[in-house]
C-alpha positions in Angstrom: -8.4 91.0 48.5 -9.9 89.0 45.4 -7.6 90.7 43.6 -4.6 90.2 45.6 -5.6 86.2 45.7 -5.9 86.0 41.7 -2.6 87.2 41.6 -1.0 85.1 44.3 -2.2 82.3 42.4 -1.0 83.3 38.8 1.9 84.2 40.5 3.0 80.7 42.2 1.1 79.1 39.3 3.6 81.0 36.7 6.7 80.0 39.3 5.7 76.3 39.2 5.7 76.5 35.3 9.5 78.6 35.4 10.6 75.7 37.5 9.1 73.2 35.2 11.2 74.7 32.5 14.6 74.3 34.4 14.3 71.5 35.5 13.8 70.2 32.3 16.5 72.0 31.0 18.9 69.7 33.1 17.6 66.7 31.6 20.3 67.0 29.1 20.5 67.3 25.0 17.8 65.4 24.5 14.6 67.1 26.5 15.9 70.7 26.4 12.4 72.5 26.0 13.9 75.9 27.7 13.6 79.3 25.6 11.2 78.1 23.2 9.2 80.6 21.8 10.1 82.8 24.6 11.5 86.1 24.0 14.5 87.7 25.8 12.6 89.5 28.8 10.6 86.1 29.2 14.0 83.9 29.7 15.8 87.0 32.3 12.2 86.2 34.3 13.0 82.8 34.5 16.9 83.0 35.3 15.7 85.8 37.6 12.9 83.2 39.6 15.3 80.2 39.7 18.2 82.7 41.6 15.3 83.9 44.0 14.6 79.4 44.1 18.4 78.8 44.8 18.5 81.8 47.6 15.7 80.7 49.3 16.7 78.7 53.0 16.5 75.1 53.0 13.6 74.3 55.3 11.5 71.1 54.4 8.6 71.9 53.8 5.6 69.0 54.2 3.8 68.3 50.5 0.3 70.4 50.4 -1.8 71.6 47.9 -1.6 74.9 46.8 -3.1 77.5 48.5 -6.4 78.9 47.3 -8.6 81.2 49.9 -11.8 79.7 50.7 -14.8 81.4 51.0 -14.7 81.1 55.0 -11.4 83.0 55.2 -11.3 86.1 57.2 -10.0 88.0 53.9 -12.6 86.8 51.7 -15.1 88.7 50.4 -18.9 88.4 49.2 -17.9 90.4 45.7 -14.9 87.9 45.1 -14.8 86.0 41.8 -14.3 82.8 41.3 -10.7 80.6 41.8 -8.5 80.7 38.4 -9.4 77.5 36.2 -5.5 75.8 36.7 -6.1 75.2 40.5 -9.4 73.4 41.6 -10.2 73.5 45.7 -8.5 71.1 47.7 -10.2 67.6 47.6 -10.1 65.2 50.0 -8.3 62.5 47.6 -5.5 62.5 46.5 -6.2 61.5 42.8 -8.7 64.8 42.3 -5.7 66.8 43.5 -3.9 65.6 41.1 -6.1 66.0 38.4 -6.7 69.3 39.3 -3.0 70.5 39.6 -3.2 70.1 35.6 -3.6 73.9 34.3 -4.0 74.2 30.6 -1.2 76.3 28.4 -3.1 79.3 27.7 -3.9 79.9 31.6 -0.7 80.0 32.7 1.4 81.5 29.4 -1.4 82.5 27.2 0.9 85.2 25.7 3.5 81.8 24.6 2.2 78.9 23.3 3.6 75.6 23.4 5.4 74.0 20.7 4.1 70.5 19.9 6.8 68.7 21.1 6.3 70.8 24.5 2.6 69.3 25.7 2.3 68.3 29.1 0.7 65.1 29.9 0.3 65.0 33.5 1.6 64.6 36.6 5.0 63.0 37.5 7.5 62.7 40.7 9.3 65.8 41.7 12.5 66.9 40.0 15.4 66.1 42.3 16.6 69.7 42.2 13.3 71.2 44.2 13.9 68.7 47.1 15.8 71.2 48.6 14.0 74.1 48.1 11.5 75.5 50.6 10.1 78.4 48.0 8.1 75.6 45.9 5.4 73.9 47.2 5.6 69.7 47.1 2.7 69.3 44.8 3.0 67.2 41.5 4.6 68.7 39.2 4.3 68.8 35.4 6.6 67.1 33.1 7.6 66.4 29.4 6.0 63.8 27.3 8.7 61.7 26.7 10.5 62.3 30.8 9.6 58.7 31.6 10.2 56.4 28.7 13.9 58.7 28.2 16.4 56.2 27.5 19.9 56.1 29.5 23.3 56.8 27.6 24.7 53.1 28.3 22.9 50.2 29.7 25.0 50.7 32.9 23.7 54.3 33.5 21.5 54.9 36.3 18.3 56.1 35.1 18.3 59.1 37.7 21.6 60.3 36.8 21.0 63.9 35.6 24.8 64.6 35.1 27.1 62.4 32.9 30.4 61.3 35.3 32.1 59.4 32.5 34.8 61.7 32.0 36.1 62.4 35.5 36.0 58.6 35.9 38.0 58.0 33.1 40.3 60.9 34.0 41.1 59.4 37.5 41.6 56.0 35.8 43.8 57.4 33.3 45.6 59.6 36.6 45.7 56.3 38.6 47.2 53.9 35.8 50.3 56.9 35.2 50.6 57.2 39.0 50.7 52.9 39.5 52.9 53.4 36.2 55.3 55.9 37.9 55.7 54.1 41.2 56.2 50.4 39.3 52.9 48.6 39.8 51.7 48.4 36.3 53.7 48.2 33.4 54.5 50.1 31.0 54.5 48.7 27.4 55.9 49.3 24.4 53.2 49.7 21.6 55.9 48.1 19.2 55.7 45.3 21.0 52.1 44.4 19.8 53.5 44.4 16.4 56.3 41.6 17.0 56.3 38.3 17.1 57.3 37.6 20.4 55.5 39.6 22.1 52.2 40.1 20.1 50.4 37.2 21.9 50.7 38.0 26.0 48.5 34.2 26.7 51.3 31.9 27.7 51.3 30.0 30.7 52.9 26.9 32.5 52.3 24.6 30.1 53.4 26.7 27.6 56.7 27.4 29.6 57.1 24.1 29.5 56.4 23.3 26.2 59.3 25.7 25.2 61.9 25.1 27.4 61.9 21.4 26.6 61.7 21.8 23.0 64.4 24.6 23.1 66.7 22.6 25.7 66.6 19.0 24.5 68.2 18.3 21.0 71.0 17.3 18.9 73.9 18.5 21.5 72.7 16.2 24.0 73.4 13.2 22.0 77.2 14.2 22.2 76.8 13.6 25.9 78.6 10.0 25.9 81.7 11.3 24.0 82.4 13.8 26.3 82.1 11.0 29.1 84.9 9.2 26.6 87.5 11.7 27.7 86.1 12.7 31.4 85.9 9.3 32.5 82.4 7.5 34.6 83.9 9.9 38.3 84.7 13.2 36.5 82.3 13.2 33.3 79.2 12.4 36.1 80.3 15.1 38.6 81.2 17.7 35.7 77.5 16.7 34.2 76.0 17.9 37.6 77.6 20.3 38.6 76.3 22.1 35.0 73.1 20.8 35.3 72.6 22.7 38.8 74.2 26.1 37.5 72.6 26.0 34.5 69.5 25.6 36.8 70.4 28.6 39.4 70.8 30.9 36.1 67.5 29.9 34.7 66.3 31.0 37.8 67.9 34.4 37.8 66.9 35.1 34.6 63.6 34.2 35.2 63.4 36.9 38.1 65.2 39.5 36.0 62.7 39.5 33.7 60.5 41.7 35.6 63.4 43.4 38.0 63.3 47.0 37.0 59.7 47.7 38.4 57.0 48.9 35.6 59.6 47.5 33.1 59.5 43.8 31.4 62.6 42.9 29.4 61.3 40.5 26.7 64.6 40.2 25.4 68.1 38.5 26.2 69.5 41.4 24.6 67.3 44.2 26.6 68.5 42.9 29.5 72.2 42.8 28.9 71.6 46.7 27.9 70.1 47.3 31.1 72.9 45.9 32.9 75.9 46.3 31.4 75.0 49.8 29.2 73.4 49.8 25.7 76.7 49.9 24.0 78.5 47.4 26.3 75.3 45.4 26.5 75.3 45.2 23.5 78.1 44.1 22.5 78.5 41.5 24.6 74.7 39.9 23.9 74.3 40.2 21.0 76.9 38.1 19.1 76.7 35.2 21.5 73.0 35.4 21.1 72.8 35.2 17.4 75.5 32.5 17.5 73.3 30.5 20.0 70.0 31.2 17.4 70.9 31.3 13.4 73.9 29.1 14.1 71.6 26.4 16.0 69.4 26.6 13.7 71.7 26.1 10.7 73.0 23.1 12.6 69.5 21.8 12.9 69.0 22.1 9.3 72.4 19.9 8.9 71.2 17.0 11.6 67.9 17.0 10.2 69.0 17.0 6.6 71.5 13.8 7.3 68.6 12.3 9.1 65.9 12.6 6.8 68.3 10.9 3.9 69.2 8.1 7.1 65.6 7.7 7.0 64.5 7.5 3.7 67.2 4.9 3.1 65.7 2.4 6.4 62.5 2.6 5.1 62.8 2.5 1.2 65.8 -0.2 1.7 67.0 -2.1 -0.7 64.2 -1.2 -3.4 65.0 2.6 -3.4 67.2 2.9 -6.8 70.4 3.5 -7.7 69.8 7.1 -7.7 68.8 8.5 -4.4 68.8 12.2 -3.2 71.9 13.5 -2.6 72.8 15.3 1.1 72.6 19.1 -0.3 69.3 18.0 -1.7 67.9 16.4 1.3 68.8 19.7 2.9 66.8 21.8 0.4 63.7 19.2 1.7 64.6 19.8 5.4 64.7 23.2 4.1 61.3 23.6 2.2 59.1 22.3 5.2 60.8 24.6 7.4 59.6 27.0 5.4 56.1 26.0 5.8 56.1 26.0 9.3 57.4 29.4 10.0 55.0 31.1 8.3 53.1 30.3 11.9 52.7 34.5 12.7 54.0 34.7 17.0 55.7 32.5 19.2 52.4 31.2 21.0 51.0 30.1 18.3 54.2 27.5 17.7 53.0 26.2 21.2 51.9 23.2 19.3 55.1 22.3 17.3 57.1 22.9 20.9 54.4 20.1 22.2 55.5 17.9 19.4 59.1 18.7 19.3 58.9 18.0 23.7 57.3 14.5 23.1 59.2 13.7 20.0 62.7 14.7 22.1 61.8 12.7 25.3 60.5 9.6 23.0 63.7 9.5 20.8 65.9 9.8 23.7 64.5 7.3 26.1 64.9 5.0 23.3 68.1 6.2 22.3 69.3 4.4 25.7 67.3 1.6 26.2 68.0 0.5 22.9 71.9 0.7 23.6 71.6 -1.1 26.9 69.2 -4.0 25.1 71.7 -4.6 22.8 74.6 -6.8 23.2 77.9 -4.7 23.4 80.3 -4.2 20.2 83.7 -6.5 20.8 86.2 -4.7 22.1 84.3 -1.9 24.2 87.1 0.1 26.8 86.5 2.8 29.1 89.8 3.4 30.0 91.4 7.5 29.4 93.6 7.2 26.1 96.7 7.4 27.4 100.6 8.4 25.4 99.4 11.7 24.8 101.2 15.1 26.3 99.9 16.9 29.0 99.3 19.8 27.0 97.2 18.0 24.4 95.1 15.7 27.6 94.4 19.1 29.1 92.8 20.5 25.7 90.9 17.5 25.3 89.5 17.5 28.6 88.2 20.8 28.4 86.8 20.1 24.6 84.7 17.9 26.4 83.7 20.3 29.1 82.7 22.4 26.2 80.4 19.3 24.8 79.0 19.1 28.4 78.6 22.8 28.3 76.6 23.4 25.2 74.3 20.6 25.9 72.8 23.1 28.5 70.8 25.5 25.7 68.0 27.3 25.5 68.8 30.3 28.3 68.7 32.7 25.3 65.3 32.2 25.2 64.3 32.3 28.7 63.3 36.2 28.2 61.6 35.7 25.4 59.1 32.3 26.1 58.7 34.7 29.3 57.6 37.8 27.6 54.6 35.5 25.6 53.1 35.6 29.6 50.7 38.2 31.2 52.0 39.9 34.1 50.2 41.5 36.7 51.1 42.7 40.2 49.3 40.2 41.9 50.1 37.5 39.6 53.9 37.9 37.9 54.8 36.0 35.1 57.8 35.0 37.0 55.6 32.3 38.8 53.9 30.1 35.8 57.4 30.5 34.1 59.3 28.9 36.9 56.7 26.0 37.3 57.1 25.2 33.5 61.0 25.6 33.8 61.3 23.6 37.0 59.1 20.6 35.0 61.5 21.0 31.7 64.9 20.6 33.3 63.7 17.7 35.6 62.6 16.0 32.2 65.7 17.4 30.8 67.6 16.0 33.2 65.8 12.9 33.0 66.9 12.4 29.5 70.5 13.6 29.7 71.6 11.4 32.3 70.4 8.4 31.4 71.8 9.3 27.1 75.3 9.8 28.9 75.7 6.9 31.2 74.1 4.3 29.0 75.8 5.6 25.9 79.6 5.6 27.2 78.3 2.1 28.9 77.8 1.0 25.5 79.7 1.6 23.3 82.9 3.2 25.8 85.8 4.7 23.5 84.2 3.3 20.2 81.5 6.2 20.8 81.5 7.9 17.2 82.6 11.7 16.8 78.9 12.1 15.6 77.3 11.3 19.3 75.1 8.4 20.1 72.5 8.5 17.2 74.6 8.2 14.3 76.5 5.3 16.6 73.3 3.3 17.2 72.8 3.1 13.5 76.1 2.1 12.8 76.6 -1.1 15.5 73.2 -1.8 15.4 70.9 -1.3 12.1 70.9 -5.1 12.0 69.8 -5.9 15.4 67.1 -3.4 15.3 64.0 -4.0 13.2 63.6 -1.1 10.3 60.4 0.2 10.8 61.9 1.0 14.8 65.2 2.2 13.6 62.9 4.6 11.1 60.7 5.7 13.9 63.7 6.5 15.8 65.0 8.5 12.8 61.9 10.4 12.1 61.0 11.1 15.2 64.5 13.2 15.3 63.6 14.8 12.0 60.5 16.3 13.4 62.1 17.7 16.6 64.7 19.6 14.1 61.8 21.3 12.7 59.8 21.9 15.9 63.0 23.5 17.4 64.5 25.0 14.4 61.1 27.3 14.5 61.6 28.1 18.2 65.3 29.5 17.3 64.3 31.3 14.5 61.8 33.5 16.2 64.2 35.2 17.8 65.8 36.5 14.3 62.2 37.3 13.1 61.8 39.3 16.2 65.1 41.3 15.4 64.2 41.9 11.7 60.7 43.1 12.3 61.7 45.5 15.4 64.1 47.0 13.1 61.3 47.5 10.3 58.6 48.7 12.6 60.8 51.0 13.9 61.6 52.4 10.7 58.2 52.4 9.2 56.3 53.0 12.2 53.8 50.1 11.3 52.9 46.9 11.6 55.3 45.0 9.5 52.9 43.5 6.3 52.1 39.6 5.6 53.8 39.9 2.3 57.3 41.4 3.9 57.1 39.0 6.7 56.7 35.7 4.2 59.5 37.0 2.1 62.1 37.7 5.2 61.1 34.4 6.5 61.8 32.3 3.3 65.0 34.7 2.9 66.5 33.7 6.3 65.4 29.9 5.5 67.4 29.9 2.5 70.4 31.8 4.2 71.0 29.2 6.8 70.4 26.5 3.8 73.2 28.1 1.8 75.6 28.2 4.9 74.4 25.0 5.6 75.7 23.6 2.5 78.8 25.7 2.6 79.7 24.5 5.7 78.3 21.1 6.8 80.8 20.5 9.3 79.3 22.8 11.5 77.8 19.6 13.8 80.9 18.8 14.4 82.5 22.0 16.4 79.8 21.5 19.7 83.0 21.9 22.1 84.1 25.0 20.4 80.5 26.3 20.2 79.8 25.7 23.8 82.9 28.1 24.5 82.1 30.7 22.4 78.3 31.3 23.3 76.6 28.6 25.3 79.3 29.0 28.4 78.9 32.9 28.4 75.2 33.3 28.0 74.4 30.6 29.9 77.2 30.3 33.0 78.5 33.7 33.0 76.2 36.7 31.6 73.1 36.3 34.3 75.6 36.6 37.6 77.0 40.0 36.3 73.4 40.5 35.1 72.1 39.8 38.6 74.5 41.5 40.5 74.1 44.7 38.3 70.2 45.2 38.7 70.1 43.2 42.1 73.4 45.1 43.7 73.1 42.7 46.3 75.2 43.9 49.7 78.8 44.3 49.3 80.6 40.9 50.9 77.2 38.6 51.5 76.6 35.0 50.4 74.6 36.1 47.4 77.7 38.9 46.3 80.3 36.4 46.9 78.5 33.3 44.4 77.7 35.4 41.9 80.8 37.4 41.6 82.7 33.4 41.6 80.0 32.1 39.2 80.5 34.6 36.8 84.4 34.7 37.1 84.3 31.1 36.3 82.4 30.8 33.9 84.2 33.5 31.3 87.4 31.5 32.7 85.3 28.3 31.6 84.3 30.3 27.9 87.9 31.0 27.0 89.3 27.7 28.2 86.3 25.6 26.1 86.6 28.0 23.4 90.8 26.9 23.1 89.9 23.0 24.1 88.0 23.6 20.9 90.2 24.6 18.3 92.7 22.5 20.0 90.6 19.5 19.0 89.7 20.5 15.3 93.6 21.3 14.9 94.2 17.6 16.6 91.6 15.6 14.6 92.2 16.4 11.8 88.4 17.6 10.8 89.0 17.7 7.1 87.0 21.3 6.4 84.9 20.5 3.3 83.5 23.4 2.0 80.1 23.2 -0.6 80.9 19.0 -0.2 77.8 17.7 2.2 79.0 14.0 2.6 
């Protein structure tokens, strides 16, 4: 019976230590002390114990020492020897039974010493994978030296974790984001677009939107405002100025909700989304040119105002004392010119957020001055607002809708909707439709507020004496010696340093088109150098057409026909209707289907008013002559 104790005991002892040793090796990398020094029928023992462990039934068991017979048991004998030194008897505290569940090495595998870095150290909590195991009794068990000072994978980790989750989390993340992707609730982006200038910065917000929209909406055209009123008269320039303000509004609105109409899809572009509704080819076709005509050609124009204005200035504030031997036009062009290059070295359309700011304030400051200085200012002699009559009917009916073309192309700045849009984040819970709309709505009212007032105070002034060069040019010329000069040069600079805020603002969409084109080819990121070079090349492009053709200023009505009236009046109802397909025969079907009709009516009928009025005027073309 001794006998059969001693080995009871060596027995559970050596299946404590086996269970010791798997546990262990769950700890991970880090703590795997299994197999060490053990030979190959040592490590079948141990697989074989922890399946007899993992078979056993799962009974709780209550936490007791381990079983030794006592001298009083009815299978104990006189001639017995001893208890084996790794169990003491049981004690009555609890702190003695633990130091006597300690067994030394050799006792319990005196055939397999430990390695150094395998030296027990005392007692520590229970593995969690013995909980559940009746077969092994709820004593302390051994552990390794280094089991409670082991350091978690991440700081987030939970220190009991025994099995790493990080990849099945990541691959339901990575399942859920495709399946959200598939069904339209995320969406999915183009990694080009991180490379590109319009869409490398995603941080834009209201304030942004507004910041854009008035510097791209409020400029030069505006000031041509009281010259269409010369032909329209005060009932039927007033009425043909709102009506365009409030349709120019409703498509600033549908474009604005386009942007994100396909779901999972944002189209950053004007361009993308005339593909997307009309075909690639057809969309195409019909986008691009318009677009391009709306964004080099309005910036080339800029380059002209801004050039004639900066020489204007330099003459009111130099005066009398500036030489015989000023800068001529072409070079004051190549100076409008140089600091344009300076500032579109700026690297994505956020980051011009600034100039827009200035270009907004300057804008709203030169035009609210533009008419209060015409209405504080006695009248020239002679002012009439009556229609020029004597002419045919033919040649009234071209000149009225020349001037609908003026009125038309003062509205500007729908090209860009998708793409001061596309500079916002956008997230199911928060589109970017919102924070674009609120900036939009705050633009046009300001817009409005400046384009009203230019054209009734303007043709108020100065009636059918208005020059062909709008209200600016006219102030200066009735009025350079009522006004002080250092407020007739504010007024002047503060126009030269909206041409360059918004001149930046309509070039990003052509350094957009270049670099998509480049990091499509080259699969890259396009490189500083490249980018400075196109830059300066594109500068000097529009400089050169610039100076070849400086009348450019002067063809607003038959610009307004050819682009402004399309993209802005006509395009976004097809647009909407094609990605919308509202139902057949409602109130939505029927204004966008009679919104869009007009307005290509309106395109060709500005676009003939137009050349109609060059033929008429007599526009002397001077080519490479900048007067």
């Amino acid at each position: 019976m001794h006998a059969g104790a001693e080995s009871h005991t060596a027995f559970m002892a050596a299946r404590r230590m086996d269970t010791v040793e798997m546990d262990t090796l769950e700890e991970g990398p880090e703590d795997d002390l299994s197999f060490q020094g053990m030979d190959v029928p040592q490590q079948h023992q141990t697989i074989s114990d922890t399946a007899e462990l993992a078979s056993a039934p799962a009974t709780p068991k209550r936490l007791t020492p381990p079983f030794t017979p006592s001298a009083t048991s009815p299978t104990n004998q006189p001639s017995a020897a001893p208890a084996p030194p790794p169990f003491s008897m049981p004690s009555t505290s609890f702190s003695s039974m633990l130091a006597a569940a300690q067994p030394s090495s050799s006792s319990v595998h005196p055939q397999h010493p430990q390695s150094a870095s395998h030296t027990p150290t005392g007692a520590a909590t229970m593995p969690s994978s013995s909980y559940a195991s009746p077969a092994v009794p709820r004593s302390p068990m051994i552990s390794s030296a280094g089991a409670g000072t082991k350091t978690p994978r991440t700081p987030w980790t939970p220190r009991m974790l025994m099995s790493p989750i990080g990849t099945p989390v990541v691959k339901a993340i990575t399942n859920m984001k495709s399946y959200l992707e598939d069904v339209g609730h995320l969406t999915k982006l183009n990694p080009q677009d991180a490379w590109l200038p319009i869409t490398e910065s995603r941080t834009g917000n209201a304030y942004y939107a507004a910041f854009h929209n008035l510097n791209a909406g409020i400029g030069f055209q505006g000031l041509l405002l009281p010259l269409a009123m010369f032909s329209l008269g005060w009932t039927w320039g007033l009425i043909s100025l709102s009506i365009g303000y409030i349709w120019q509004l409703y498509t600033m609105w549908v474009l604005i909700r386009l942007h994100e109409a396909t779901p999972g899809v944002r189209y950053s572009r004007y361009v993308e989304l005339a593909e997307a509704a009309f075909g690639k080819r057809l969309g195409f076709w019909l986008a691009t040119p318009a677009n391009i005509n709306l964004t080099a050609g309005t910036a080339t124009t800029l380059l002209i105002v801004g050039g004639s204005t900066l020489k204007l200035f330099y003459k009111i504030v130099c005066g009398p004392e500036c030489g015989t031997s000023p800068l001529t036009t072409i070079q004051w062009y190549l100076v409008f010119a140089m600091l344009s290059i300076v500032l579109a070295q700026l690297p994505n359309l956020n980051s011009i957020v600034g100039l827009s700011l200035i270009g907004a304030v300057t804008a709203i400051t030169y035009c609210t001055m533009l008419w209060a200085l015409s209405v504080s200012r006695a009248r020239p002699p002679g002012v009439s607002y009556n229609i020029e009559g004597g002419k045919s009917i033919i040649a009234q009916t071209f000149t009225i809708l020349n001037s609908l073309g003026i009125v038309a192309f003062a509205f500007r700045g729908h090209n860009l909707a998708m793409e001061i849009q596309a500079t916002m984040p956008s997230t199911l819970k928060h589109p970017a439709y919102i924070p674009m709309w609120r900036g939009a709505k705050v633009a046009n009212a300001i817009i409005a507020a400046c384009y009203f007032p230019i054209a009734i105070a303007g043709y108020w002034a100065y009636g059918t004496m208005m020059l062909s060069s709008g209200i600016l040019f006219s102030v200066y010329a009735f009025h350079q010696k009522d006004i002080s000069r250092p407020l007739m040069g504010l007024l002047f600079l503060l126009v030269v340093v909206h041409c360059l805020s918004s001149f930046q603002i309509y070039s990003f969409s052509i350094f957009d088109n270049f670099e998509a084109g480049y990091t499509a080819r080259r699969n890259r990121p396009i490189s500083k150098p490249v980018r400075v070079a196109f830059r300066i090349f594109y500068v000097f492009t529009n400089f050169l057409i610039g100076v070849a053709f400086p009348w450019l200023s002067s063809l607003s009505g038959l610009l307004g026909g050819l682009s402004s009236a399309p993209v802005t009046f006509a395009y976004p109802c097809f647009m909407w209707l094609a990605i919308k397909k509202p139902k057949k025969y409602s109130f939505n079907w029927y204004l966008n289907w009679t919104l869009g009709l007009l307005g290509m009516l309106m395109a060709a009928a500005f676009t003939a008013g137009g050349i109609w009025s060059i033929v008429d005027s007599g526009l002397k073309l001077h080519f490479f002559k900048a007067s």
